[in-house]
N, C-alpha and C positions, 0 to 999 in steps of 0.2 A: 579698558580693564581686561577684555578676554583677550585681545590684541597681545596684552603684554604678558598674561598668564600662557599662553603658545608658547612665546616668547623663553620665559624661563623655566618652562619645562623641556622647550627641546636645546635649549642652552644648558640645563645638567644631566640632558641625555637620560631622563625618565620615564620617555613616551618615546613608542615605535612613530606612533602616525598621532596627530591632531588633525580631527576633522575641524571645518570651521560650519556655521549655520546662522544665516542672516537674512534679512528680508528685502537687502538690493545686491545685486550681484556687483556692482561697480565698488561693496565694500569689503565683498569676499574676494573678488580682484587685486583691491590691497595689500588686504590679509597674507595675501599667497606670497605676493609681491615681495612684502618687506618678511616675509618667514615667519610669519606667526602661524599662518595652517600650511598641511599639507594637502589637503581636498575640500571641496565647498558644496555645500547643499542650500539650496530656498527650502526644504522642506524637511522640518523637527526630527520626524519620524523616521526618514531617509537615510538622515545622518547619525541619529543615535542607535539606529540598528547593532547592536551583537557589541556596542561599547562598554568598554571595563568600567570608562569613568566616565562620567557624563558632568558639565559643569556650564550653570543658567547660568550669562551673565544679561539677562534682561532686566529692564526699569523693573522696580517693584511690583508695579501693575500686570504685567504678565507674567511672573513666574507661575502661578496657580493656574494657567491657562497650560503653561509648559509642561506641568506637571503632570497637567490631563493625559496630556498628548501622549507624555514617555513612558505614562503607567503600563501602557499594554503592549511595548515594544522594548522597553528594558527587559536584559536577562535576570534573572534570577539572582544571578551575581553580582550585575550591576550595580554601583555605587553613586548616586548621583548627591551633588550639592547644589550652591548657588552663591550668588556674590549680592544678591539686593542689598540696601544699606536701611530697611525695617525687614522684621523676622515675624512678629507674633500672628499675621492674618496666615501666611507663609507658610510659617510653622503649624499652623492651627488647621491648616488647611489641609498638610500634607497627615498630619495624624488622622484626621475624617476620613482620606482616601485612599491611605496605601497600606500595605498588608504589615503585618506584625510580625517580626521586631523589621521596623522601619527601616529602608536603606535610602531613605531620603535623610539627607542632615541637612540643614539651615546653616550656613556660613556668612560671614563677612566682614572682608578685607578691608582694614581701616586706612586704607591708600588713597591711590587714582590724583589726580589734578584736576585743575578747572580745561585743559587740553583733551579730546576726545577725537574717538576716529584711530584705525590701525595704522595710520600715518605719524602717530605719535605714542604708538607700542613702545614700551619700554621693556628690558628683561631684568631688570632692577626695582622697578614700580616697589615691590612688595618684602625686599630687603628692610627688616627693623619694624614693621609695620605690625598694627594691633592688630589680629583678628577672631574675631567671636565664633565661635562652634558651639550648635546648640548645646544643651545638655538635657539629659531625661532617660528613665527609665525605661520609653519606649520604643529607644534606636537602639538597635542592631551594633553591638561594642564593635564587631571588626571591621562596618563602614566607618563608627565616629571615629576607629582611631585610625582609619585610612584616612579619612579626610582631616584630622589632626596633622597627620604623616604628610599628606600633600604641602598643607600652608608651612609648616617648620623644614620644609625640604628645599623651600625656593626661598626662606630666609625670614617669614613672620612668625610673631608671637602669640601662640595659641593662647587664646583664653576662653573657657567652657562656662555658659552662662544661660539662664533662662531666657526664651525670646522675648519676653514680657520686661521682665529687666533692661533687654539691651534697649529696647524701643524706648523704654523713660528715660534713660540716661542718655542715649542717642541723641535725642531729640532736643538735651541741651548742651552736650557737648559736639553734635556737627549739624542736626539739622535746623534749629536755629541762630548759630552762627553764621550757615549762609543765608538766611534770611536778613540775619543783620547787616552783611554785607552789600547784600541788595540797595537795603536800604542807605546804606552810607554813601554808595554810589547814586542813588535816586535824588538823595541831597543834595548833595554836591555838583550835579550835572543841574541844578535846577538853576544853578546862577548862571549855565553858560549863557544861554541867547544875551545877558547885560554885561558879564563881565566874563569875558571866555577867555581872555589872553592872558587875564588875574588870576581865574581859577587855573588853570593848567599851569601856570608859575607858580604856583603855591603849593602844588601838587609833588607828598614827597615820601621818605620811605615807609612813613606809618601808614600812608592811605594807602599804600600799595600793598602793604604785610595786610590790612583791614579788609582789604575789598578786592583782593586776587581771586577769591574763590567765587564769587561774582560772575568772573566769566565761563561757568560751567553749565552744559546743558541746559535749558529749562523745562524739557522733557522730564529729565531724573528726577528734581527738584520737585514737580508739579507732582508726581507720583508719591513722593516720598511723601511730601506732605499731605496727600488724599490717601496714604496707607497707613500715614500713623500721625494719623489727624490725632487723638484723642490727647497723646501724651505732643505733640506739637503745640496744641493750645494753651494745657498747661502748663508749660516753661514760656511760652509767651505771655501770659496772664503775671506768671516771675516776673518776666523782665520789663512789662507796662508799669508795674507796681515800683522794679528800680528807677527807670527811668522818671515814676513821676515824682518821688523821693526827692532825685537830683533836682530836678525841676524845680519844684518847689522851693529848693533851699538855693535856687539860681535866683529866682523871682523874689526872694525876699534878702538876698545879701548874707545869708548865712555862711560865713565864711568857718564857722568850725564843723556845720554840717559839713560842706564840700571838700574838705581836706579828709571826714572819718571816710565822704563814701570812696573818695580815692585810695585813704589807706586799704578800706575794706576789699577793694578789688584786688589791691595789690598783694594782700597776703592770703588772701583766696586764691590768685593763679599759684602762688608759693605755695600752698598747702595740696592744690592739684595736682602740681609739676613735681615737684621733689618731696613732698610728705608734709606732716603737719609742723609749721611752723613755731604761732603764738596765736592766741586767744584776737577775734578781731576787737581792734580802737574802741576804746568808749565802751564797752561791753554793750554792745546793741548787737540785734541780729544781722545776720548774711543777708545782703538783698537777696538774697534766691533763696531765704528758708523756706525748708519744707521738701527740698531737695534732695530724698533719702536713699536715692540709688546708689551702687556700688562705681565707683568712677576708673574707666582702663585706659 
């Protein structure tokens, strides 16, 4: 992700210089390598010396650590965000610590792939892409709307949102998707050792659409989910509840059950994707009721 954000900032010639800052040099090596930075630092404070814009793209787990570091070496002017994909500990964190009106803003870029490493930098990544910017009364208007100005400058779609919000909605439309994905793959690999030649033949473009994002970090993942555990469990708790629904109506032959909760899925992604459709099947509720966040 910071790979690719180099990337397309010094691809629309917005940036004199991008420093890079990481914790193996063989990845600032890269970096250099394929053009995403111009210079490279092991050390936070080295590197964000006397910067305009300063931009975390660390796991969730370390940003609040980051921020320690850049509070007393950022200028005055400096503008700093961040790319973690949870905001409210983040956000909550940077209100406790830094001076008023805040030039810290909370970002993030609803992009990136299961591909990681500035060997697979893109300057595209973030073309068309949702991304969240805090919102609140106690940032600093001409950072949020720098940082506004940054993500709409390389081609995403701002949207200004509470961090509290993004984490519950987050958490069921991408961080437990890749949970599910996990698991679909956890499944599925469970029949190789007996039938490995079947399963890999059977193997086709829904598993692949279903379980791509599977193969991303488990670094990130593990953070995410230990940073916004609260609202992770509770769309998990959702979706035990769907899935035992279906179960249910598998184990007892319910063939009118199993057709509502297919139509119900399906006019729920329609109602996600391109707006509200029709009322779901059967007038019964959404498997996910209860679900009351704002969906981007």
């Amino acid at each position: 992700m910071g790979g690719s954000l180099g990337l397309a900032l010094k691809a629309r010639g917005m940036v004199r210089t991008v420093r890079g800052v990481g914790r193996r040099q063989s990845s600032l090596d890269k970096a250099i390598e394929v053009g995403a930075i111009d210079v490279a630092f092991l050390d936070v404070k080295e590197g964000a010396a006397g910067a305009d814009l300063v931009v975390i793209c660390s796991p969730a787990a370390h940003v609040a650590d980051a921020l320690d570091s850049l509070r007393s070496v950022c200028a005055p002017r400096s503008i700093v965000t961040d790319m973690a994909s949870t905001k409210s500990r983040i956000c909550a964190h940077a209100r406790d610590t830094w001076p008023k009106p805040q030039r810290f803003v909370g970002s993030h870029p609803m992009g990136g792939s299961e591909k990681f490493g500035p060997e697979n930098a893109t300057p595209t990544l973030f073309q068309g892409c949702v991304t969240m910017v805090e919102a609140g009364d106690h940032i600093d208007a001409e950072a949020r709307e720098a940082v506004c100005g940054l993500w709409r400058d390389i081609g995403a779609r701002v949207v200004e949102m509470d961090p509290q919000v993004h984490d519950v909605v987050a958490a069921r439309t991408s961080h437990v998707p890749h949970l599910m994905a996990a698991c679909v793959s956890i499944l599925a690999a469970g029949e190789l050792d007996a039938h490995a030649r079947e399963v890999r033949a059977l193997i086709g473009q829904g598993f692949r659409d279903v379980t791509r994002i599977a193969e991303s970090r488990a670094e990130t993942w593990r953070d995410i989910c230990l940073t916004n555990r609260d609202a992770v469990l509770a769309a998990l708790n959702d979706m035990l509840e769907a899935l035992s629904r279906i179960r249910t109506a598998v184990g007892e032959g319910n063939g009118d059950a199993i057709e509502t909760f297919f139509d119900q899925g399906r006019i729920a992604r329609e109602d996600l994707i391109r707006g509200p459709v029709s009322r779901f099947a059967g007038g019964d509720a959404s498997p996910f009721e209860g679900d009351q966040g704002d969906v981007s």
